[in-house]
TIRO-2110 file (N, C-alpha, C; in Angstrom, 1 decimal):
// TIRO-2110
52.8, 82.4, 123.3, N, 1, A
52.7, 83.8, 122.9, CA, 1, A
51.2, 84.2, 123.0, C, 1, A
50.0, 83.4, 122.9, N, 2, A
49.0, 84.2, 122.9, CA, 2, A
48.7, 84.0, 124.1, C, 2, A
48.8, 83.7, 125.2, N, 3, A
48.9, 83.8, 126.5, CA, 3, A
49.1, 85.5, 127.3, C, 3, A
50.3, 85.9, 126.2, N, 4, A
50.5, 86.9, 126.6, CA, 4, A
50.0, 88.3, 126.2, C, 4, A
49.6, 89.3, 127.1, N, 5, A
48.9, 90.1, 127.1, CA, 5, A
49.7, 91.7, 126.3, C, 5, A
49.6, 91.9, 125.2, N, 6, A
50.5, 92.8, 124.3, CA, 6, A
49.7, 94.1, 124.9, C, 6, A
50.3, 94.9, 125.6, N, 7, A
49.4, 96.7, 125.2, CA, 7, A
49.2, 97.2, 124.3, C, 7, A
50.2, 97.3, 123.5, N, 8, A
50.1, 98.4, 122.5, CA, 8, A
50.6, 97.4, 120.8, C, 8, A
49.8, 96.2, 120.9, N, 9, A
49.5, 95.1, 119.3, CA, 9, A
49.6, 96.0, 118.5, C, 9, A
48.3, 96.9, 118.0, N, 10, A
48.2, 97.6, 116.9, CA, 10, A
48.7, 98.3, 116.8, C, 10, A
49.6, 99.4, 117.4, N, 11, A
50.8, 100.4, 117.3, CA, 11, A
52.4, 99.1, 116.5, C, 11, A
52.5, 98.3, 117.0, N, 12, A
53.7, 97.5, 117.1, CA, 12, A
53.0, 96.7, 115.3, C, 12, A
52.0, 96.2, 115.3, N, 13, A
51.6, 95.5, 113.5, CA, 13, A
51.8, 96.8, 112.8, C, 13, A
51.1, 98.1, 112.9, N, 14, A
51.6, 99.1, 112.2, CA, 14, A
52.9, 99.4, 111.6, C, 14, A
53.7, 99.4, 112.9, N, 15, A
55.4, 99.9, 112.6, CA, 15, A
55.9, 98.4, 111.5, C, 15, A
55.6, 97.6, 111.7, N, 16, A
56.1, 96.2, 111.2, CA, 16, A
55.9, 96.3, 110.0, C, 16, A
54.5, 96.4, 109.6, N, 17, A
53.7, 96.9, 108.2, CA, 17, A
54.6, 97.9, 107.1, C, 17, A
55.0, 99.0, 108.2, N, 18, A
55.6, 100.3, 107.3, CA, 18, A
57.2, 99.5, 107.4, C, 18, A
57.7, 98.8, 108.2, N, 19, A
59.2, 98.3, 108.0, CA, 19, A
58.9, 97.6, 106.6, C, 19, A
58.0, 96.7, 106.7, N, 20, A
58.3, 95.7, 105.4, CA, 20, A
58.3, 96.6, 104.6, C, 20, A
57.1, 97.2, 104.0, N, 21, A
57.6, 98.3, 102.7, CA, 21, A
58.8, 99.2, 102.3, C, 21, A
59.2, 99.1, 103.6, N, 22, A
60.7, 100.4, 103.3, CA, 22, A
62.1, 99.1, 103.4, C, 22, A
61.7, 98.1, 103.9, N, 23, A
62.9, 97.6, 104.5, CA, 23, A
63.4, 97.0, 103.4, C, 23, A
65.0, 97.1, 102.8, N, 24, A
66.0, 96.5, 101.7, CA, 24, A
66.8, 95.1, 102.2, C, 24, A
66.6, 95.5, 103.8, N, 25, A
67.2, 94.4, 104.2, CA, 25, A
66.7, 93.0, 104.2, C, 25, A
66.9, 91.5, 103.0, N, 26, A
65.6, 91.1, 104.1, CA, 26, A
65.8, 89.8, 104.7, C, 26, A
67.0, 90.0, 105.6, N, 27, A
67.0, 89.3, 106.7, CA, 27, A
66.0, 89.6, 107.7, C, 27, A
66.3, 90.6, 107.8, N, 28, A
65.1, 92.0, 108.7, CA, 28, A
63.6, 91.9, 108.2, C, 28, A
63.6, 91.9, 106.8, N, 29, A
62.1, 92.0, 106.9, CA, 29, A
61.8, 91.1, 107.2, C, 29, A
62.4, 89.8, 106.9, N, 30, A
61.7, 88.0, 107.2, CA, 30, A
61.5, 88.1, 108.1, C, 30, A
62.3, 88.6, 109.3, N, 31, A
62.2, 88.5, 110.8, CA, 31, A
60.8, 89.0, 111.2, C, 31, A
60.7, 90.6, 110.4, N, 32, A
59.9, 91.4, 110.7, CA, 32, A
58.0, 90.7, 110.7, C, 32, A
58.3, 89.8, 109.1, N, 33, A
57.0, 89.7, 109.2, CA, 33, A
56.8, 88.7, 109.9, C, 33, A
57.5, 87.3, 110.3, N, 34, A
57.1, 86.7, 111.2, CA, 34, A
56.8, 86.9, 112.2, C, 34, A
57.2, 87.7, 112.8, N, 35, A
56.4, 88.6, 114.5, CA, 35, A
55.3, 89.2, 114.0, C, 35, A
55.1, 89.7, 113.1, N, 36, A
54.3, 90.2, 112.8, CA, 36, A
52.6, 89.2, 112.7, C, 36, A
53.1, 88.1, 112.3, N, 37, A
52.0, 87.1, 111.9, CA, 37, A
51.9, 86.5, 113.1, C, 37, A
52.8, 86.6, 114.0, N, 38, A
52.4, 85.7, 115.5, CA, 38, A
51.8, 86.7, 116.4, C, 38, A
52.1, 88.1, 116.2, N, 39, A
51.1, 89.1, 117.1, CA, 39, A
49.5, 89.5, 116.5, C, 39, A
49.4, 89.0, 115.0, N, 40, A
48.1, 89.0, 115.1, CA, 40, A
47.4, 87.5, 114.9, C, 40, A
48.4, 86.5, 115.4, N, 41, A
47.4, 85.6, 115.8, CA, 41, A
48.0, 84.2, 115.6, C, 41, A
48.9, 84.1, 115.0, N, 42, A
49.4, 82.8, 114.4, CA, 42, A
50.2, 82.3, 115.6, C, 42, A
49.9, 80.5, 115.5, N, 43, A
51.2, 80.6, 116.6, CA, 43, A
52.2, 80.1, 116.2, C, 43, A
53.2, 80.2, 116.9, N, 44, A
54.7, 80.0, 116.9, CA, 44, A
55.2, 78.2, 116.4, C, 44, A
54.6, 77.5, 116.6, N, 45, A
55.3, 76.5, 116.8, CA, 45, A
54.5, 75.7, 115.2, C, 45, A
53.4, 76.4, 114.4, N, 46, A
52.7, 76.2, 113.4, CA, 46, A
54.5, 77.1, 112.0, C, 46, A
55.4, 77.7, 112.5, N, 47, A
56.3, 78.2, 111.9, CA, 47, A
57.3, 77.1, 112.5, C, 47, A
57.9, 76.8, 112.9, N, 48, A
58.5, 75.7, 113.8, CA, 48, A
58.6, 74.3, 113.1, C, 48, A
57.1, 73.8, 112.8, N, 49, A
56.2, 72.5, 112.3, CA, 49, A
57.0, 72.7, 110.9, C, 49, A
56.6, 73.8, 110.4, N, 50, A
56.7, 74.3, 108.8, CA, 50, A
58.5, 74.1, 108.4, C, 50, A
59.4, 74.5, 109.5, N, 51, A
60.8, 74.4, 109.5, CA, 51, A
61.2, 75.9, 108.8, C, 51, A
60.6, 76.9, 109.2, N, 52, A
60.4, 78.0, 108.2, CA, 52, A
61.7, 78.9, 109.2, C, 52, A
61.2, 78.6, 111.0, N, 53, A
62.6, 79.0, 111.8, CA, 53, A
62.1, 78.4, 112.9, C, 53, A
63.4, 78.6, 114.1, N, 54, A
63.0, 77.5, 115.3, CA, 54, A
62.1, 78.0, 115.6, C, 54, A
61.3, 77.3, 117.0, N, 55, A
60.2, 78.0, 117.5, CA, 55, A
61.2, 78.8, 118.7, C, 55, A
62.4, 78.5, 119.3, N, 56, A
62.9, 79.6, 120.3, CA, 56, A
63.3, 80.7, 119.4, C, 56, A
63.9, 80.3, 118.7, N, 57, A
64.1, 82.0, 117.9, CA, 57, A
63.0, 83.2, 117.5, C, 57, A
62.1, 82.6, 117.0, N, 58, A
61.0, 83.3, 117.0, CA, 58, A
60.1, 83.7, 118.0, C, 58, A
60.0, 82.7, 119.6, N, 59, A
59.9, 83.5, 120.5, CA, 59, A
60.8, 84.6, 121.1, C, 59, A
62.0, 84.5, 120.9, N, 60, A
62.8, 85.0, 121.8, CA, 60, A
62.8, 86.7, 121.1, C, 60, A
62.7, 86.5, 119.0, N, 61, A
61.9, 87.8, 118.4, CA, 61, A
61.0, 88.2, 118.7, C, 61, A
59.9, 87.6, 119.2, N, 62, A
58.5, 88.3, 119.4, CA, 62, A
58.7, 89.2, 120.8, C, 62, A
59.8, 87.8, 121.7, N, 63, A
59.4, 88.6, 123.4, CA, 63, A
60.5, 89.7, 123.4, C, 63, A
61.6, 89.9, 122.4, N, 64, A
62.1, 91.2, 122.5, CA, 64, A
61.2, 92.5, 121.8, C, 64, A
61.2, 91.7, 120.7, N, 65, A
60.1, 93.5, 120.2, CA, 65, A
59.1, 93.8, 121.1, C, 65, A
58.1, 93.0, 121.8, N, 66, A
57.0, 93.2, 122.7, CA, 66, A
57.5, 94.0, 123.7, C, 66, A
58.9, 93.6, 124.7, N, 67, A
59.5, 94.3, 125.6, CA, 67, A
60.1, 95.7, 125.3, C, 67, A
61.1, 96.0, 124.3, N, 68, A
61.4, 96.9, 123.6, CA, 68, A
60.3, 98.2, 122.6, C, 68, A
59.7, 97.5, 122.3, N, 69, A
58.0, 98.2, 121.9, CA, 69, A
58.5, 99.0, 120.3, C, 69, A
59.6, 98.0, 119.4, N, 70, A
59.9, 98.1, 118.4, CA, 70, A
61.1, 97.3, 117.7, C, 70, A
60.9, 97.0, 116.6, N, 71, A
61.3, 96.1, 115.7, CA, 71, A
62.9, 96.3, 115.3, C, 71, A
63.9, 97.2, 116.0, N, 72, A
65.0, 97.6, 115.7, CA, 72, A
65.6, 96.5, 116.2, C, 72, A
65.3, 96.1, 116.9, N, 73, A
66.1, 95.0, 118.2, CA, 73, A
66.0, 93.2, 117.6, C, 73, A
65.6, 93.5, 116.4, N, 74, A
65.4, 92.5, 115.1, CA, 74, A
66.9, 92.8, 114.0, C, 74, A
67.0, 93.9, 113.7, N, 75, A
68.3, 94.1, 112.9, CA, 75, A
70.2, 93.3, 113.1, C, 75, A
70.7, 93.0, 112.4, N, 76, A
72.2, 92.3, 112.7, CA, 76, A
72.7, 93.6, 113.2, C, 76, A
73.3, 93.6, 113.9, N, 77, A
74.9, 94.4, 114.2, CA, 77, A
75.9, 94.3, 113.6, C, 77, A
76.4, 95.0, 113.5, N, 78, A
78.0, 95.1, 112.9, CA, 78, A
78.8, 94.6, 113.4, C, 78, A
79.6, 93.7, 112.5, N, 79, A
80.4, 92.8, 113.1, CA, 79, A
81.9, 93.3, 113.2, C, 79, A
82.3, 94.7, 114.5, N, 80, A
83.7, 94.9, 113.6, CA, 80, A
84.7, 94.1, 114.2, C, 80, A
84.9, 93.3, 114.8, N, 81, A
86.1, 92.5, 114.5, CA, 81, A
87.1, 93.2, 115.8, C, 81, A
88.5, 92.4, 115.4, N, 82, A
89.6, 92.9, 115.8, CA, 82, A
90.0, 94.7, 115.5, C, 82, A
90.4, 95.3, 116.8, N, 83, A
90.9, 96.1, 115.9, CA, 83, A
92.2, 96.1, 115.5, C, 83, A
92.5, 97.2, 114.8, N, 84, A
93.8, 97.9, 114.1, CA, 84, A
95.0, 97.7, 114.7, C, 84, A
96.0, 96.7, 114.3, N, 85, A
97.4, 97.4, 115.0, CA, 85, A
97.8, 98.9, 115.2, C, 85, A
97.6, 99.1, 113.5, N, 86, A
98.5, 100.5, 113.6, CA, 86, A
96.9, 101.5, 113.1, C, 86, A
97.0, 102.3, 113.2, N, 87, A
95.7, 103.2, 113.0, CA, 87, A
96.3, 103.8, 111.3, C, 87, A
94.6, 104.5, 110.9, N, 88, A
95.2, 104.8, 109.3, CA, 88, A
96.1, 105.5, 109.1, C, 88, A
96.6, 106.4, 110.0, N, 89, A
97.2, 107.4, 109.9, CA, 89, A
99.5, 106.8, 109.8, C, 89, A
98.9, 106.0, 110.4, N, 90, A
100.4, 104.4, 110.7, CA, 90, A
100.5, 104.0, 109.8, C, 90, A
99.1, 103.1, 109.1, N, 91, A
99.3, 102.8, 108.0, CA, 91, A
99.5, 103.7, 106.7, C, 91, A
99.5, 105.1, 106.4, N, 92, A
100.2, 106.1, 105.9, CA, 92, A
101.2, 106.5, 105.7, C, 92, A
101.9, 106.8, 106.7, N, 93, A
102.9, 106.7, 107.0, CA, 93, A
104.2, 105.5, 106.4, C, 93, A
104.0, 104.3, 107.0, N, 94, A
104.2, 103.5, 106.3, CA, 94, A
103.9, 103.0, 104.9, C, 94, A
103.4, 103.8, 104.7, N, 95, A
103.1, 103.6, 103.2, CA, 95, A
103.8, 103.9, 102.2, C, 95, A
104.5, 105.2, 102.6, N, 96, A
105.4, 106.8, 102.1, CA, 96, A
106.5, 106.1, 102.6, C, 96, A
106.9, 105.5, 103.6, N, 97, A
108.0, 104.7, 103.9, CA, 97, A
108.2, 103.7, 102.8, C, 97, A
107.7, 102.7, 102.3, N, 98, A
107.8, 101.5, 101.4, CA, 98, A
107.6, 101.8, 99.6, C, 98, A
107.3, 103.5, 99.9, N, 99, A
107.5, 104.1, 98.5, CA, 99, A
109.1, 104.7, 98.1, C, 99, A
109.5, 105.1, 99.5, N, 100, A
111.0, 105.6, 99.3, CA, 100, A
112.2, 104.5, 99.1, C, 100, A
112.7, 105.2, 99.1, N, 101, A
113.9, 104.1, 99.4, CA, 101, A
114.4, 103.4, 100.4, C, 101, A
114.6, 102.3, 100.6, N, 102, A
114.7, 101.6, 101.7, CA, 102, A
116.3, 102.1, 102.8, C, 102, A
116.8, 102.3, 101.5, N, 103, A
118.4, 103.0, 102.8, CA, 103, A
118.2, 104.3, 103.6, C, 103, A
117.4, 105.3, 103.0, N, 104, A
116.9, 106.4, 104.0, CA, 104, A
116.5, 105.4, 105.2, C, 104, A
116.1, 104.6, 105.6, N, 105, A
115.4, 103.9, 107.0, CA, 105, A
116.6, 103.2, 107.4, C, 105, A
117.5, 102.9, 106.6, N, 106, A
118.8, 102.3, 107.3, CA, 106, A
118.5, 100.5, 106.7, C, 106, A
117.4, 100.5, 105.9, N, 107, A
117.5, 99.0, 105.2, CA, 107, A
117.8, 99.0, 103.8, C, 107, A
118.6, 97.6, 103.6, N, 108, A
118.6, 97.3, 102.0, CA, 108, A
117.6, 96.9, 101.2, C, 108, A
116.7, 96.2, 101.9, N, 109, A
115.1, 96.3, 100.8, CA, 109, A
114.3, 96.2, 102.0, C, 109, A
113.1, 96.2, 101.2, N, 110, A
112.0, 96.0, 102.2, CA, 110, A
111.4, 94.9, 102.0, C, 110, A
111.5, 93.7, 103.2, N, 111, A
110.9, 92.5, 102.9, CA, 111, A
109.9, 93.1, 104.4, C, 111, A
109.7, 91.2, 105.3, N, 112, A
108.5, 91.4, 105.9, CA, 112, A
109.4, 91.7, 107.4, C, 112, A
110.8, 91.3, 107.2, N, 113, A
111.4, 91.0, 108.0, CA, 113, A
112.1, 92.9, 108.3, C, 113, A
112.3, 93.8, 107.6, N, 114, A
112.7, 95.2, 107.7, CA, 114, A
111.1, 95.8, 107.8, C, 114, A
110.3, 95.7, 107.3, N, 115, A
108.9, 96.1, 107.8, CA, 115, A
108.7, 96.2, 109.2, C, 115, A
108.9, 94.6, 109.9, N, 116, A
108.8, 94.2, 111.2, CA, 116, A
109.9, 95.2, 112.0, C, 116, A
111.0, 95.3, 111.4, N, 117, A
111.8, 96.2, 112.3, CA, 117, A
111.3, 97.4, 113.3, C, 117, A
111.2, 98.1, 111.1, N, 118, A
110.7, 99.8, 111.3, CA, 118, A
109.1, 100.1, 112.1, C, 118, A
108.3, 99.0, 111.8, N, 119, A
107.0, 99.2, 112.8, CA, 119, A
107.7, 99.0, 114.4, C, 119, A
108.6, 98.2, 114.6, N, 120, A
108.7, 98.4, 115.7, CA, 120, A
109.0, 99.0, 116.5, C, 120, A
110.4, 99.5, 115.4, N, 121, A
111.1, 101.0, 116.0, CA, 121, A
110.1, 102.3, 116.0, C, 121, A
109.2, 102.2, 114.9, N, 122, A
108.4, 103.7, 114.5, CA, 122, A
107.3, 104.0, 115.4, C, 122, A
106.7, 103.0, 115.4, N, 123, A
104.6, 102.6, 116.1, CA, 123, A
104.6, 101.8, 117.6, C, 123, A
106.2, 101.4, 117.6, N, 124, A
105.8, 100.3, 119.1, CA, 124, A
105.5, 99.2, 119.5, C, 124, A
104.9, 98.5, 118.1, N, 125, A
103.9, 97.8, 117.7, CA, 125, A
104.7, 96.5, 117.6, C, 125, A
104.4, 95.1, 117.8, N, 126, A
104.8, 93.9, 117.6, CA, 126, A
104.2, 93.4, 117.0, C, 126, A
104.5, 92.9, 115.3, N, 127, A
103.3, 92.2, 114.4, CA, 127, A
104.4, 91.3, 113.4, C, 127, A
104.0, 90.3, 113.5, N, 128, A
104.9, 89.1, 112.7, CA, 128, A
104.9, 89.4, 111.8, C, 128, A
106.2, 89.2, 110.7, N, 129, A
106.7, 89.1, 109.8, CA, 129, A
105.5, 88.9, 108.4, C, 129, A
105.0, 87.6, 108.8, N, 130, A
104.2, 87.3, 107.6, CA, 130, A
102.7, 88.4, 107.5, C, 130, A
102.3, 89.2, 108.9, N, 131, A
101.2, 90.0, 108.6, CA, 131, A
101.9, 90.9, 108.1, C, 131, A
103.2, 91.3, 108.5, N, 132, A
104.3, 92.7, 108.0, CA, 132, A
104.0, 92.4, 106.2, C, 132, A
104.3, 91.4, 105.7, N, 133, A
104.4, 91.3, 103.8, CA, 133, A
102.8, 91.4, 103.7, C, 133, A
101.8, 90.6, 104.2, N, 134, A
100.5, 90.7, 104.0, CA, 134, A
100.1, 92.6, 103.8, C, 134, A
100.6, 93.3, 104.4, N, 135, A
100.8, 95.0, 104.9, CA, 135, A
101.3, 95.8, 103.6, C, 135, A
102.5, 95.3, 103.5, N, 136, A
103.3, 95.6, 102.2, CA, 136, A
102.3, 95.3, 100.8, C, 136, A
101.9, 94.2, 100.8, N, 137, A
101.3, 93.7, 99.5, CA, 137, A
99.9, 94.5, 99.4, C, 137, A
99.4, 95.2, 100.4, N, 138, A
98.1, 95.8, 100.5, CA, 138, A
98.7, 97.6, 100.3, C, 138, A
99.5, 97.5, 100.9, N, 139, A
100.0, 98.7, 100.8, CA, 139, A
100.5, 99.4, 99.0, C, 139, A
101.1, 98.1, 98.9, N, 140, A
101.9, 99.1, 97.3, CA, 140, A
101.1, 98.2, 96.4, C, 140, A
99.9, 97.7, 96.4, N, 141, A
99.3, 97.4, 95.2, CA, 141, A
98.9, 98.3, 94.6, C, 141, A
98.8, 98.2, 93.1, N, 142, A
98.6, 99.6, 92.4, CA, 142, A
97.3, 99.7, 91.8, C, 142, A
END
């Protein structure tokens, strides 16, 4: 890292400076200040020695904020996952379904096995039996 030639160091230790004091997060700040101590001078592998974080991770932080020319590119992302079988509006629906009575739908109770039906018949949707009770049990909890 000190090999390499920063433009704009003191603009970038600035922004770093005002993150730590504002930042709640502090995965983010940790990250923050470590770049921060390698752009004014520390090096990488004296954090490494210490076991404090690898030394590629911490290059790989320094050479994205340097390239990017800010510390956002340091933050986690949002992890969302799979999405939704049925959208909230489905799961609504079905909801008002498993509050009524089960013979208005043409079943005698509602297990996971008449859930599985009526999602199939109603939404289109193909979803096993045991996520169908998992659905129910989230659904009419009170």
């Amino acid at each position: 890292m000190n090999n390499r030639i920063i433009n704009n160091q003191n603009e970038l230790i600035e922004k770093g400076k005002n993150i730590i004091s504002d930042s709640v997060d502090a995965n983010y700040q940790h990250k923050v200040e470590l770049v921060l101590l390698v752009l004014q001078g520390f090096k990488v592998s004296d954090f490494s020695r210490l076991k404090i974080v690898s030394k590629s991770a911490l290059t790989s932080w320094v050479r994205d904020v340097v390239n990017s020319g800010s510390f956002e590119c340091l933050r986690h992302l949002p992890i969302t996952g799979r999405p939704k079988r049925l959208s909230d509006e489905q799961l609504e629906e079905l909801k008002k379904a498993l509050q009524s009575d089960p013979e208005e739908y043409g079943y005698l109770v509602w297990d996971g096995k008449t859930i599985q039906e009526y999602i199939s018949s109603k939404f289109n949707q193909n979803i096993c039996i045991r996520h169908c009770q998992r659905i129910k049990n989230t659904l009419t909890k009170k």
